[in-house]
N, CA, C and O of each residue as an XYZ file, in Angstrom:
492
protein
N      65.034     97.758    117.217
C      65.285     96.424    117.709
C      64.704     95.387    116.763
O      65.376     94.404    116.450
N      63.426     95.586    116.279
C      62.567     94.372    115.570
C      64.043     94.478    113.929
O      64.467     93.430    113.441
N      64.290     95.191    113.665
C      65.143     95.441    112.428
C      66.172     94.546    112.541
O      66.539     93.877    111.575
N      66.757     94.452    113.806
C      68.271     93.545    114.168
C      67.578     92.033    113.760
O      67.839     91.391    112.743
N      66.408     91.564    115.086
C      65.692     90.978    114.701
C      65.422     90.071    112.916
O      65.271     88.882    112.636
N      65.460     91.133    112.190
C      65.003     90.650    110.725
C      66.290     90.484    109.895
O      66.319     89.605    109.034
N      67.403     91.315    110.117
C      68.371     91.441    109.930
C      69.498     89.589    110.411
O      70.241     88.895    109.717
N      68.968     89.458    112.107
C      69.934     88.065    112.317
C      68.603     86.917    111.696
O      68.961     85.744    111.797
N      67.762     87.024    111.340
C      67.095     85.839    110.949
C      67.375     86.043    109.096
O      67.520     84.944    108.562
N      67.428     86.763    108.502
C      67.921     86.895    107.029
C      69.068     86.242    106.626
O      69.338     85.701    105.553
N      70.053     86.442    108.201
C      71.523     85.668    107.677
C      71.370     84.337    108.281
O      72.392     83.663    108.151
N      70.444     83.771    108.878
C      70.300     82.140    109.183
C      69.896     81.827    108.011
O      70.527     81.016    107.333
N      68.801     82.405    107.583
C      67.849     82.058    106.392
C      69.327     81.981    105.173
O      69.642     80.826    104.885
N      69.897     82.734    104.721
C      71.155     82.885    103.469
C      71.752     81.882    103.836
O      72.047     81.091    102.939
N      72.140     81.541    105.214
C      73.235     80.202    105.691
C      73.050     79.172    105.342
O      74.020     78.499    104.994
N      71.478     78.517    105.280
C      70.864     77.583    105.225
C      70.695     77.775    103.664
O      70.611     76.626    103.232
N      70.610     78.602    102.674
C      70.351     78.703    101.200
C      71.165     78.267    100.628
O      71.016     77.277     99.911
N      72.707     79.140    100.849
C      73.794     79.108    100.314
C      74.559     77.941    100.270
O      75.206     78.110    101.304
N      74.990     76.767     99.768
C      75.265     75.359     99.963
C      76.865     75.994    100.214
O      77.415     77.049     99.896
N      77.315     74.696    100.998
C      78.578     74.913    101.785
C      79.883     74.586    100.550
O      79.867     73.945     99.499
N      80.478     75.015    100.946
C      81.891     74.813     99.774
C      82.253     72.929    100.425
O      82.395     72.785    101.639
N      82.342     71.870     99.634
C      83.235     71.031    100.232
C      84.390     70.578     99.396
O      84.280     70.429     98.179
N      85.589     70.341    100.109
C      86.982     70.113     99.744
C      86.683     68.994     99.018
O      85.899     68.096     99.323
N      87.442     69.119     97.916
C      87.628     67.607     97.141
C      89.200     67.373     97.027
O      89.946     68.176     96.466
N      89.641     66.137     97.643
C      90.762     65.467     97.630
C      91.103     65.593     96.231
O      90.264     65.648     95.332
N      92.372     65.637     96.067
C      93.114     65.243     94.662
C      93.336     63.498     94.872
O      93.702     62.994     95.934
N      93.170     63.089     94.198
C      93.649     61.434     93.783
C      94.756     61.160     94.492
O      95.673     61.977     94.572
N      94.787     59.945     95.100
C      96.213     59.474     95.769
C      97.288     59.285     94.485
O      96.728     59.383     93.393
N      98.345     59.100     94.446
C      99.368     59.269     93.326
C      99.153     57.370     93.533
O      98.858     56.697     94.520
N      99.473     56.986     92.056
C      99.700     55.668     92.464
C     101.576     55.252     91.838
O     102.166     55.225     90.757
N     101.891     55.004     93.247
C     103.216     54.921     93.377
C     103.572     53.798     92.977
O     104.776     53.766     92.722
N     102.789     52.419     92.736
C     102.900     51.389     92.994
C     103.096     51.061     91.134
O     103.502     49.908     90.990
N     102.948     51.618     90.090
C     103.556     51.650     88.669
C     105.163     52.126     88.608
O     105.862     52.018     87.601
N     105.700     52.794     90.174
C     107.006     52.873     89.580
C     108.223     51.269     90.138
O     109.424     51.056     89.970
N     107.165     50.519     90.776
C     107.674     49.500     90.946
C     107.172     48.155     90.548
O     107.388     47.138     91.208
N     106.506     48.195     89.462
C     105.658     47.049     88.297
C     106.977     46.776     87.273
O     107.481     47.581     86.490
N     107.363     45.396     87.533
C     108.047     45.001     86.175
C     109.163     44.007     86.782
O     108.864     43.561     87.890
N     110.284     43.621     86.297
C     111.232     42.729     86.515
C     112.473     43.498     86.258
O     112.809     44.169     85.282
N     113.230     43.160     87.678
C     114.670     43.536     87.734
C     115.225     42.551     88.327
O     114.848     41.510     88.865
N     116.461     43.221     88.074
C     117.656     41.198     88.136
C     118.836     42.875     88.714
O     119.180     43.942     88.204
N     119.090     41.971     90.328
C     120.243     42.242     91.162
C     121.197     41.083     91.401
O     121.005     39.948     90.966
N     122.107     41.414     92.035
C     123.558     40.274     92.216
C     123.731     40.300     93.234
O     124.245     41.340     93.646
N     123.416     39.188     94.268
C     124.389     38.754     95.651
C     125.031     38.233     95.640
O     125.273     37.079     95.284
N     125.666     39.303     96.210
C     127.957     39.445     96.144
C     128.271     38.463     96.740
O     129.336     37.977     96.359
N     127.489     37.669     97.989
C     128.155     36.842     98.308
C     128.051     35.595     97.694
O     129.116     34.981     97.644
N     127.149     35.082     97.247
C     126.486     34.176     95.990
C     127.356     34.541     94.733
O     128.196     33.726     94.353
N     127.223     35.481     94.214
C     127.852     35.867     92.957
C     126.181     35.753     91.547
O     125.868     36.161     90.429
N     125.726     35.050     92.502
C     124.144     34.642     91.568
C     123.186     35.729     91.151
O     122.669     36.487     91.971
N     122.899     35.801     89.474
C     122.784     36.913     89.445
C     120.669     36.671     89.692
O     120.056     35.793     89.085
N     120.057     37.563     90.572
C     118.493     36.892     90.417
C     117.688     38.091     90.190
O     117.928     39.297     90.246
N     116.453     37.246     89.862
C     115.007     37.923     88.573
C     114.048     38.732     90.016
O     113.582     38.090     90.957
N     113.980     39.713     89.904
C     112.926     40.018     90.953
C     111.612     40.611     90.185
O     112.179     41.487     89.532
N     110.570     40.691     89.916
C     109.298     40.573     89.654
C     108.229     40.807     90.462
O     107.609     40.106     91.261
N     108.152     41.776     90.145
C     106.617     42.951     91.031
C     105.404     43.099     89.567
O     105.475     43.702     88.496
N     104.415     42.271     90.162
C     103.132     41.912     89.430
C     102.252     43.350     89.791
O     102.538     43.959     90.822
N     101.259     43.811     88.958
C     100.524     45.091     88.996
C      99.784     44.264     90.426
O      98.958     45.160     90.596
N      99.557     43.570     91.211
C      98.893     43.404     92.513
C      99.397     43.483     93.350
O      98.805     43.525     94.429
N     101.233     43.566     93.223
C     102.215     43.964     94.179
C     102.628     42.263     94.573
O     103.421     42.096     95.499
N     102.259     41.457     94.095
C     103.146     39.902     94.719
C     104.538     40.397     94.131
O     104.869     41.408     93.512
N     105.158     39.369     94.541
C     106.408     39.495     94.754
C     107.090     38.118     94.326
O     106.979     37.167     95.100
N     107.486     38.032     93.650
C     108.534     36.906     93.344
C     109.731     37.310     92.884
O     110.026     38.390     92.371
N     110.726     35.908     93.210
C     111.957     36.214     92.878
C     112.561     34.630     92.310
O     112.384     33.599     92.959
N     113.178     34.673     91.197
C     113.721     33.601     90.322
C     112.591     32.843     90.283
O     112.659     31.614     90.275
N     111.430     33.510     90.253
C     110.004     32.794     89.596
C     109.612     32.197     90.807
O     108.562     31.558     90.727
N     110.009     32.218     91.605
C     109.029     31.911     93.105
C     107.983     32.827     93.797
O     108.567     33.652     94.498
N     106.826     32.940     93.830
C     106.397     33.940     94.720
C     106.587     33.998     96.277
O     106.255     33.114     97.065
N     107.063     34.960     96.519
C     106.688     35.296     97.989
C     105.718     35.370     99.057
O     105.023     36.370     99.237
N     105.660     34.311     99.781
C     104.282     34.457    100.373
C     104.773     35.474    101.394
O     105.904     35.616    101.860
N     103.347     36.326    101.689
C     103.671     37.745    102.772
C     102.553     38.882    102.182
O     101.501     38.624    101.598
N     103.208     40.462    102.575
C     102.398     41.510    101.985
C     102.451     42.270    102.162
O     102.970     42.306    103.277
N     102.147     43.806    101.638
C     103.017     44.906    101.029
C     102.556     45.903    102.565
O     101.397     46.042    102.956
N     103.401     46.308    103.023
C     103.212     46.730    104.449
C     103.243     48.678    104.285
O     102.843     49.592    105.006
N     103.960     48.603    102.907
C     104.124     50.126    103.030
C     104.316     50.474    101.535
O     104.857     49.580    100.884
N     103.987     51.570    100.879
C     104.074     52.108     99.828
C     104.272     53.712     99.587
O     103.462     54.541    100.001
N     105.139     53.951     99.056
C     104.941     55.633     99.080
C     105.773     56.012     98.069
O     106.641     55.214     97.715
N     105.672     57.165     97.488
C     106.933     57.777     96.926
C     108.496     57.093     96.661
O     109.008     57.065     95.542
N     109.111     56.586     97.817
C     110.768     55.919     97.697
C     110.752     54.881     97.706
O     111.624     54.377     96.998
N     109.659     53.721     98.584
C     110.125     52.533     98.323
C     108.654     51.740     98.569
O     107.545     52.229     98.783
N     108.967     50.684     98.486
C     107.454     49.699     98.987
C     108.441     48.689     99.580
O     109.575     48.290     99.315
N     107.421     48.437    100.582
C     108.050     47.390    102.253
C     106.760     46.283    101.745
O     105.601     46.512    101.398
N     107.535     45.007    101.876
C     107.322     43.759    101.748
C     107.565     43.107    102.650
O     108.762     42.873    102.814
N     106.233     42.301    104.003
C     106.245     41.580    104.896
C     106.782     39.925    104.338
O     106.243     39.408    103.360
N     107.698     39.354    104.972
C     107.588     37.881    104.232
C     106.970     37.197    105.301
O     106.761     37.879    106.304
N     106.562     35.777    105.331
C     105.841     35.117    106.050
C     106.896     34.810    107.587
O     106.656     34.191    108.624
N     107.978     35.493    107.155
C     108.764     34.733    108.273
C     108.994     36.009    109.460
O     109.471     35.960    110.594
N     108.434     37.150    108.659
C     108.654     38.346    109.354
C     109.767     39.677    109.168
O     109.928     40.780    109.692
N     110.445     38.824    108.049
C     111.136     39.657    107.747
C     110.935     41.324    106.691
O     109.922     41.405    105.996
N     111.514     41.999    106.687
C     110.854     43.398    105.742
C     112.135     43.472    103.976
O     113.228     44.022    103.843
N     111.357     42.716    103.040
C     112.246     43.382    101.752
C     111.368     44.582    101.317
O     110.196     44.722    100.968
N     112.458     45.400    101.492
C     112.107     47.316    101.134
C     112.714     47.316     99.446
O     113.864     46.896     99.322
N     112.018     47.748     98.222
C     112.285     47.952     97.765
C     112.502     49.581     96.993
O     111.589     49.890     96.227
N     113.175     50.185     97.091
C     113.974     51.283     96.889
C     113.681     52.089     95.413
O     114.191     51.497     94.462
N     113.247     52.830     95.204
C     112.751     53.839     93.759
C     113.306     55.178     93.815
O     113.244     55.878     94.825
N     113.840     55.524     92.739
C     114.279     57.149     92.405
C     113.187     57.762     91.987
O     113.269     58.989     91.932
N     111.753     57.060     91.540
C     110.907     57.687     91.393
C     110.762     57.371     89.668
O     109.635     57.529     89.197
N     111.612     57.035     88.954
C     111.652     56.335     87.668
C     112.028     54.433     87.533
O     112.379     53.950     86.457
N     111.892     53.693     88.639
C     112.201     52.490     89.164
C     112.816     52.395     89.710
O     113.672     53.245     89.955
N     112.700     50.987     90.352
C     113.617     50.346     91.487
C     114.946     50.866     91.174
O     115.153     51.353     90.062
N     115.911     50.803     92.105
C     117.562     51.045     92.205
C     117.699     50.320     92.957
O     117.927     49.344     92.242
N     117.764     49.870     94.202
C     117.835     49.154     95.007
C     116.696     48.085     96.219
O     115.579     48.364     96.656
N     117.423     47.048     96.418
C     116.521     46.161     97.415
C     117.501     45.644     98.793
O     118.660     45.231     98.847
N     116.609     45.843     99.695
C     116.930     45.811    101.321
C     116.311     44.448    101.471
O     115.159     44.155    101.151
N     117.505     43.397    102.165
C     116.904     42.064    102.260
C     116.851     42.650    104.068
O     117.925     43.162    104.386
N     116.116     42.640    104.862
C     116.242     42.737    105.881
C     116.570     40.925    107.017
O     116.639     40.832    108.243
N     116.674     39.990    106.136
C     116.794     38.985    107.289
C     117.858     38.657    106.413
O     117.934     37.430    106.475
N     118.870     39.150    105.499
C     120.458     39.194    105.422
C     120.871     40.255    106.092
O     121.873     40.047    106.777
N     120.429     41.336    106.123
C     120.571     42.819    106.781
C     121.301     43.206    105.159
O     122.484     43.481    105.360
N     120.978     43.299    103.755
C     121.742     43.597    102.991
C     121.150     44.416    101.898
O     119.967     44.342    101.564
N     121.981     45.149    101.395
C     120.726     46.117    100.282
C     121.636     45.576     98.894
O     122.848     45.384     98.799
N     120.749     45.444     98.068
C     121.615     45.021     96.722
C     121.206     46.006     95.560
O     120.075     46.117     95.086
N     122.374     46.721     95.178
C     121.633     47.411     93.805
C     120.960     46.816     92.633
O     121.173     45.639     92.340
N     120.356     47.376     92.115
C     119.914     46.611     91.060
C     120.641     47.191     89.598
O     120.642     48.390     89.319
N     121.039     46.505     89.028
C     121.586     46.826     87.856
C     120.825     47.592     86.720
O     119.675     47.594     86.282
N     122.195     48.350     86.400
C     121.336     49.698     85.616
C     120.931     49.073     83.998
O     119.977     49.576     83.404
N     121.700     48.003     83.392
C     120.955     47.743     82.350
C     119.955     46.598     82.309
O     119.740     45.945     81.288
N     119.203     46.339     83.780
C     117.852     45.480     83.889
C     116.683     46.399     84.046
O     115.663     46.099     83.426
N     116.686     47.789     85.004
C     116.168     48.624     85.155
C     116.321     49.446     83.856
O     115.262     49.916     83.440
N     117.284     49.676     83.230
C     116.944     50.513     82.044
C     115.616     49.653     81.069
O     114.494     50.080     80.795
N     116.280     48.262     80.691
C     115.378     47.811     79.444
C     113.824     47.787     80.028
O     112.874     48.075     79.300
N     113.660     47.392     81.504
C     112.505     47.107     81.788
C     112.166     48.016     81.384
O     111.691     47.985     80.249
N     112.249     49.465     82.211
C     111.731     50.901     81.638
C     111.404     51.427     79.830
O     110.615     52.299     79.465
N     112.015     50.839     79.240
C     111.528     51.075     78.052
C     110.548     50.165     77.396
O     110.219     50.217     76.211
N     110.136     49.363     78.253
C     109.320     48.318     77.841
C     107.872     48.524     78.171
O     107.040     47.671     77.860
């Protein structure tokens, strides 16, 4: 009996020696470089072609206006943009830049043109 005894106090004693394994997170991905730079889309119903501009802090302007509001969502496909009025512009990524933007208080998504998104990208 005294043996069990020496035996369960040896493995408290090792428990308490042995330091615990702890998990280390990998880095959040930062998603928010595949939507840094200036792209120019066309509303069809306008015909006007306009500058959209995502600053490394995530503001938001468009034909050199900033957007007052703020970035409600970010991930992998797109980043969601609150405007002050309540409305949501989602902007849309293949994961190599923007492709498209969701005006949500037109209800309208506008592609973005492939040779504004190309040059930005090489820039």
């Amino acid at each position: 009996m005294r043996s069990l005894n020496i035996l369960t106090n040896l493995k408290h004693a090792v428990r308490h020696l042995v330091p615990k394994r702890r998990t280390v997170k990998a880095p959040a991905p930062d998603y928010a470089q595949h939507f840094i730079g200036s792209w120019s889309f066309l509303d069809t119903k306008t015909h006007h072609n306009h500058l959209l501009q995502i600053a490394p802090d995530l503001t938001i302007q468009i034909d050199g206006q900033e957007i007052p509001g703020h970035i409600t969502g970010l991930d992998a496909n797109a980043l969601t943009f609150l405007d002050h009025f309540g409305y949501q512009l989602v902007v849309h990524t293949n994961g190599h830049g923007p492709v498209s933007i969701y005006d949500e208080s037109s209800n309208l998504d506008y592609p973005i043109t492939a040779a504004a998104a190309h040059s930005n990208q090489q820039a």
